[in-house]
C-alpha positions in Angstrom: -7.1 -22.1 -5.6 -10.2 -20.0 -6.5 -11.8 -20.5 -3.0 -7.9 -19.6 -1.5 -7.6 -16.5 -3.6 -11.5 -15.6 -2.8 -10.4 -16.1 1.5 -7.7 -13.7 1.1 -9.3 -10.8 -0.9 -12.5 -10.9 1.5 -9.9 -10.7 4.7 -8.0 -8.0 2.8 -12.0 -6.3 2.6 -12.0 -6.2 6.6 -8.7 -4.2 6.5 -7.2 -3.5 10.3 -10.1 -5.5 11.6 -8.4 -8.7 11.0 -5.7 -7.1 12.7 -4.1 -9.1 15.2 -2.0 -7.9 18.1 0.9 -9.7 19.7 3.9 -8.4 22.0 6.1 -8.4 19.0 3.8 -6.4 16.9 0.6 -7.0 14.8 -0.3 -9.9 12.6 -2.9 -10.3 9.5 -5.3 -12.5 9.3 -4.8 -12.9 5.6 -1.3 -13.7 6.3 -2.1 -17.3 6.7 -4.0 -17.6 3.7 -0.2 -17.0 2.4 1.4 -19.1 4.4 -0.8 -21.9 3.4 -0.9 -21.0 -0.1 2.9 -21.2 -0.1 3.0 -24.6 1.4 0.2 -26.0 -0.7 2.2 -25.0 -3.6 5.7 -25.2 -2.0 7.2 -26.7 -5.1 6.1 -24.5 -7.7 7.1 -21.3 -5.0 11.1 -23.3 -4.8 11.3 -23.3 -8.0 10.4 -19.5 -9.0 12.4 -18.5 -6.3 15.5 -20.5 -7.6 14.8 -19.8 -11.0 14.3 -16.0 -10.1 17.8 -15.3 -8.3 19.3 -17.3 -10.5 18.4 -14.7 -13.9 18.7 -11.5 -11.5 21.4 -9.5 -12.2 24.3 -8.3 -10.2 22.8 -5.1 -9.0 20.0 -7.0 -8.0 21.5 -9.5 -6.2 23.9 -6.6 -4.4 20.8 -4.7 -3.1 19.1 -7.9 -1.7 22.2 -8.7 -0.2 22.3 -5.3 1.4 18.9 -5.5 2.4 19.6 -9.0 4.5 23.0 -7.4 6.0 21.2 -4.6 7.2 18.0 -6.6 8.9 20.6 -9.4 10.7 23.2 -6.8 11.7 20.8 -4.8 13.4 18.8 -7.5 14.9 22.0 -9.0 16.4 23.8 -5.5 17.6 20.0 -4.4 18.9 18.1 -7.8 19.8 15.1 -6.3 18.7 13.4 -8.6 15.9 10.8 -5.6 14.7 12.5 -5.1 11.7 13.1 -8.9 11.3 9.3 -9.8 11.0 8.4 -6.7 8.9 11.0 -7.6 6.6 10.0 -11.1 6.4 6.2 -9.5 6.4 7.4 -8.0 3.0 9.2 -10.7 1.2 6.1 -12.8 2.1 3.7 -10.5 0.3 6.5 -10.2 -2.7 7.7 -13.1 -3.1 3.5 -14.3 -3.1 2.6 -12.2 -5.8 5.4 -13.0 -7.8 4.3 -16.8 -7.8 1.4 -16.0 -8.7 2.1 -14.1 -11.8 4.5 -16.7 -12.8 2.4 -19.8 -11.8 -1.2 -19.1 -12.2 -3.1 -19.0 -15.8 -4.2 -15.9 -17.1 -8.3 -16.8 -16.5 -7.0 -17.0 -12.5 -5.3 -13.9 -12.5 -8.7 -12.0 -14.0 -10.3 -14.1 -11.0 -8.5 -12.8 -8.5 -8.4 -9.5 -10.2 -12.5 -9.1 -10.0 -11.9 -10.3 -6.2 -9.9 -8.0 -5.6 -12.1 -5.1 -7.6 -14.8 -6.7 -5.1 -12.9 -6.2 -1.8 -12.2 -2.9 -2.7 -15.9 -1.8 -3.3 -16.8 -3.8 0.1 -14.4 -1.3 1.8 -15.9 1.8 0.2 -19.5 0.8 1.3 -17.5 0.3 4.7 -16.2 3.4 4.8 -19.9 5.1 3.5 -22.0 3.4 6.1 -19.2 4.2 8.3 -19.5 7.7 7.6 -23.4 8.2 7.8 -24.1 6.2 11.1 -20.4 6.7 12.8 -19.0 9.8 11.7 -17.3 10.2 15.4 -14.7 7.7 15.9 -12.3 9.7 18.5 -13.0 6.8 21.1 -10.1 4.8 18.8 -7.8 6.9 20.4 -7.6 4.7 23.5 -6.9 1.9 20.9 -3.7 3.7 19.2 -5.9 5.2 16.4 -6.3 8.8 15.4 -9.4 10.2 16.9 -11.0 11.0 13.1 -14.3 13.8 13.1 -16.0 13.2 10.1 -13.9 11.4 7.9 -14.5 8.1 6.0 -12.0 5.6 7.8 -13.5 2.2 7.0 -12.7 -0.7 8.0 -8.9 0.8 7.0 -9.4 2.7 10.4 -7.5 5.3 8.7 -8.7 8.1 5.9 -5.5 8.2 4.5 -5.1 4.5 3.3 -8.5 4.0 2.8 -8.5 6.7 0.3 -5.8 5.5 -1.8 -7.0 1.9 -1.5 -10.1 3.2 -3.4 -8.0 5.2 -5.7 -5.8 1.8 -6.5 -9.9 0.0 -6.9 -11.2 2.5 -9.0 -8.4 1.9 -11.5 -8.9 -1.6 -11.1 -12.4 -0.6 -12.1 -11.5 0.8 -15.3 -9.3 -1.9 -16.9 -13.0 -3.7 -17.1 -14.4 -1.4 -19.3 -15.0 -4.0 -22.0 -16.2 -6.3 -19.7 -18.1 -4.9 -17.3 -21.7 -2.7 -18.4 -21.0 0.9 -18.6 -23.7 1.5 -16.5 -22.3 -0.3 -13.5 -18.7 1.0 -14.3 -20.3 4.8 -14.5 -21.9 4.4 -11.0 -19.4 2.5 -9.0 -16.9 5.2 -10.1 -18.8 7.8 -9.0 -19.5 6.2 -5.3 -15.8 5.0 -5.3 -15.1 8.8 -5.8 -17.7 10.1 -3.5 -15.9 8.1 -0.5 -12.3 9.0 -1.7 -13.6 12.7 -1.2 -15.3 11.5 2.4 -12.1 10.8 3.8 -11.1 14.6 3.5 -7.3 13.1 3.0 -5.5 15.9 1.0 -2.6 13.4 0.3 -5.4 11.4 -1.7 -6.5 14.0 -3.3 -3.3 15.0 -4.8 -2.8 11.2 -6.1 -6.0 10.9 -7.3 -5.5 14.4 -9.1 -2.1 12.9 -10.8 -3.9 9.9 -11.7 -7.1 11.6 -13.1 -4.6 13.7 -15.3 -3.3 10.2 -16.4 -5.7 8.7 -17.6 -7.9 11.8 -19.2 -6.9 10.9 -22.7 -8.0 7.3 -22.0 -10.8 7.8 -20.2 -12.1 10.9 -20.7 -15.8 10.4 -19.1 -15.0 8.1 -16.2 -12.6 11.1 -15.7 -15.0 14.1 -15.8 -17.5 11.8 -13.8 -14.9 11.0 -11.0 -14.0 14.7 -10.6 -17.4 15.5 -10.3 -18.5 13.2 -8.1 -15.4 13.8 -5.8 -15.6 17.5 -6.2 -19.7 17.6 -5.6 -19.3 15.6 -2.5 -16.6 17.5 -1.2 -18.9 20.6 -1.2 -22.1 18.9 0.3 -20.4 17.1 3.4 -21.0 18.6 6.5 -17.9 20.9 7.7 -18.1 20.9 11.8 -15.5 22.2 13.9 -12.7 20.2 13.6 -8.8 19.9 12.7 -9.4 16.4 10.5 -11.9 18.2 8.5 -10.3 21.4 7.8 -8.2 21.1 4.7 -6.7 24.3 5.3 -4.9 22.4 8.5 -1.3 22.5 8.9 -0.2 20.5 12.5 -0.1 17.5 10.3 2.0 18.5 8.3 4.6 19.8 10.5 4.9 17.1 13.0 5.5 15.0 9.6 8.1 16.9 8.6 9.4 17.2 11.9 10.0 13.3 12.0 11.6 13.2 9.1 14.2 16.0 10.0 14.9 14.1 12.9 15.7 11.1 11.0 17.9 12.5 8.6 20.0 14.1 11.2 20.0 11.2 13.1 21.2 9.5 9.8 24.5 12.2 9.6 26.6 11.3 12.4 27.6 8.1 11.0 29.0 7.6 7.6 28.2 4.4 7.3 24.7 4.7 7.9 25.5 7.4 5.0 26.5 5.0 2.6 24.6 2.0 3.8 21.6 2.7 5.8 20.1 1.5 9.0 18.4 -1.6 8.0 15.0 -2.0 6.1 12.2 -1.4 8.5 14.6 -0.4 11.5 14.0 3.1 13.6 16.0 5.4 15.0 13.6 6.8 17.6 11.7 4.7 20.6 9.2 3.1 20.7 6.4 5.4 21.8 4.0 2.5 23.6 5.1 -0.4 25.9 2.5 -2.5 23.2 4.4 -2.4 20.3 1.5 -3.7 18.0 -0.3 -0.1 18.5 2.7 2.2 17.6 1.8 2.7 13.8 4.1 5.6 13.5 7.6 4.1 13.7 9.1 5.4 10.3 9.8 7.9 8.3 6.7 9.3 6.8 8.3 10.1 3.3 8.9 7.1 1.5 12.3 8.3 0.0 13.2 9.3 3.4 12.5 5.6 4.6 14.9 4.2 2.2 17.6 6.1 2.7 17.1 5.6 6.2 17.0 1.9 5.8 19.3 1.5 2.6 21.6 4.3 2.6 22.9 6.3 -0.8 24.4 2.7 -1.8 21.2 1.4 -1.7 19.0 3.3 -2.8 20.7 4.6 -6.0 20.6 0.2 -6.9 16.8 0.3 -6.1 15.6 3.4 -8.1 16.3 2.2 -11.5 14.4 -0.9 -10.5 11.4 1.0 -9.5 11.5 2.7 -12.6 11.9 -0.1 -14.6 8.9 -2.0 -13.1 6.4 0.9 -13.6 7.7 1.1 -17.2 7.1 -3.0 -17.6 3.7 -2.7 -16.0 2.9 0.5 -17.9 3.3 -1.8 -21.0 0.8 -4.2 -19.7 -1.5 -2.0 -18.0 -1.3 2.1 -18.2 -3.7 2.1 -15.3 -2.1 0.3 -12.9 1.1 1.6 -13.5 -0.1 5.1 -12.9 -2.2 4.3 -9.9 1.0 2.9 -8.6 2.7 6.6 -9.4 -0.4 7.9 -7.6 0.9 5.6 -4.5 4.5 6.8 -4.8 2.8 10.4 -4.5 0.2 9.4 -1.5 3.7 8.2 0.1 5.4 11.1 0.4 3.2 12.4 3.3 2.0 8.5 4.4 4.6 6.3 3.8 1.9 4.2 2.3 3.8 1.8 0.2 4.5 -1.0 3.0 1.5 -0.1 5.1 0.5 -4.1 5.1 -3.3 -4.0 3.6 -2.0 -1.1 1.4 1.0 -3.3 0.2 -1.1 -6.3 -0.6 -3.6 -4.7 -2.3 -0.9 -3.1 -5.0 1.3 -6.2 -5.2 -1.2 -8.6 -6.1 -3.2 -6.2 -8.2 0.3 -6.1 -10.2 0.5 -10.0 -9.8 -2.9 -10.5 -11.9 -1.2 -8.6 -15.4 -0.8 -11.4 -18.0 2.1 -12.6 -18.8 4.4 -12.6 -22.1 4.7 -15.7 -23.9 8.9 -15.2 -23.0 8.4 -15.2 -19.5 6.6 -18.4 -19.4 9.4 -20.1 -20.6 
């Protein structure tokens, strides 16, 4: 298990370059550290799943049931199977974690918490080195990339989800205070926010902002180190010309909201895509490549927008008080996590960073590692 949980977190480290493209769309390498985890331990997975459904309530079991409907009926009336695989792309990562935080002792989940703490520091070296010796990498254009000018991408590709990756470590990072030597802590906080500020990704910034004023009370010196360390770098990076390094840049910002529009009114001609939505993952514009496995862009880049879209009012008025009620659960177990999560929700209104697949794994088995109550074990 240690040397399974160890594979995953240092595939999770190479981000997109374990990124696998396929007609149908693009695969993970660390997906089949899943797969195989789940069959090694296929019994164990059964039974949590049985187990799971069979305390979940009504609501619950009403939204999942809405969630299925959608994905089949719009796979059968479209016979596209996008939003098939991306589905079953999430309930893999889910359904993962939450075995894991059922099955697995408390001395494994810290394990695979520190891996995972680990990968996330291999990716802000990545993004550092990235920045010093290739601080140019337009020429991913031709690969379905942004062309980035002097912005920290990583191995993530992308400054956007590498930054909040790093704002979801450096949270990580401070649950270890009592176990880890200030020292280290103070300095790995300070490079972890020196690269969030490299990436120049204003939606990180504005999570990481929420999340400093979080955790302020708690940590009041990792705090005032972070936001000096971010704000310091900011200042000394280079500013060439540029529209990814100007922070002042709107383009971005438009097109996004542009999308969205189009989306919603897309969504208004039909009631029942009103009241039920579209189907999780499912879009209502074209695909914008003949390679499907290079159009990133596909939905809504709001992540309330994206589940209306996909669940309709029905839908997503039975998912919010779930959402709320997780954060609350995990803020009882750890206040830092839960609010790094908030500081997701906020990244996502401008990224729709929530299901962005490394993104998603990172969160969902960073929550998977909180120990569990004696009641739940029962």
């Amino acid at each position: 298990m240690k040397l399974l949980l160890g594979l995953l977190t240092f595939l999770l480290a190479l981000g997109q370059l374990q990124r696998i493209a396929f007609p149908w769309g693009a695969q993970y390498a660390h997906e089949l550290i899943l797969i195989f985890l789940l069959f090694n331990k296929r019994q164990i997975y059964i039974r949590t799943l049985l187990k799971t459904w069979k305390k979940t309530t009504l609501y619950t079991k009403l939204l999942i049931a809405l969630v299925i409907g959608g994905v089949l009926l719009n796979w059968i009336a479209s016979g596209e199977s996008r939003a098939l695989l991306l589905s079953f792309r999430a309930f893999l990562y889910a359904s993962t974690a939450w075995a894991i935080y059922l099955s697995l002792t408390n001395r494994q989940k810290q394990q695979l918490r520190l891996f995972l703490l680990a990968s996330g520091i291999a990716m802000a070296a990545t993004g550092i080195l990235q920045y010093i010796f290739l601080p140019d990498v337009r020429f991913l254009q031709v690969l379905g990339w942004d062309d980035h000018y002097y912005r920290a991408i990583g191995s993530m590709l992308d400054p956007n989800y590498l930054g909040i990756l790093l704002l979801l470590t450096l949270a990580n990072l401070w649950t270890w205070t009592k176990k880890v030597p200030a020292k280290l802590v103070f300095v790995l906080t300070a490079m972890l926010s020196a690269t969030i500020a490299a990436t120049l990704s204003r939606a990180t910034y504005l999570a990481t902002a929420v999340f400093f004023a979080t955790q302020f009370l708690t940590y009041k010196k990792l705090v005032v180190l972070a936001t000096i360390s971010l704000a310091l770098t900011l200042v000394l990076l280079p500013k060439p010309t540029g529209e990814g390094v100007n922070l002042m840049r709107t383009s971005s910002i438009t097109s996004r909201i542009a999308n969205d529009q189009a989306i919603l009114q897309s969504e208004q001609a039909n009631p029942m895509r009103i009241l039920f939505g579209n189907g999780l993952f499912t879009t209502t514009r074209l695909i914008s490549t003949a390679d499907k496995s290079r159009d990133h862009g596909l939905q809504a880049n709001n992540i309330f927008v994206f589940l209306y879209q996909s669940l309709g009012v029905v839908g997503s008025i039975l998912l919010l008080p779930l959402l709320v009620r997780g954060i609350k659960i995990i803020y009882q177990k750890e206040p830092a996590i839960a609010f790094a999560l908030v500081g997701i929700f906020v990244h996502a209104q401008f990224n729709n960073s929530f299901f962005e697949p490394i993104v998603f794994s990172y969160w969902v088995f960073t929550v998977a590692t909180l120990k569990k109550p004696r009641a739940e074990t029962k």
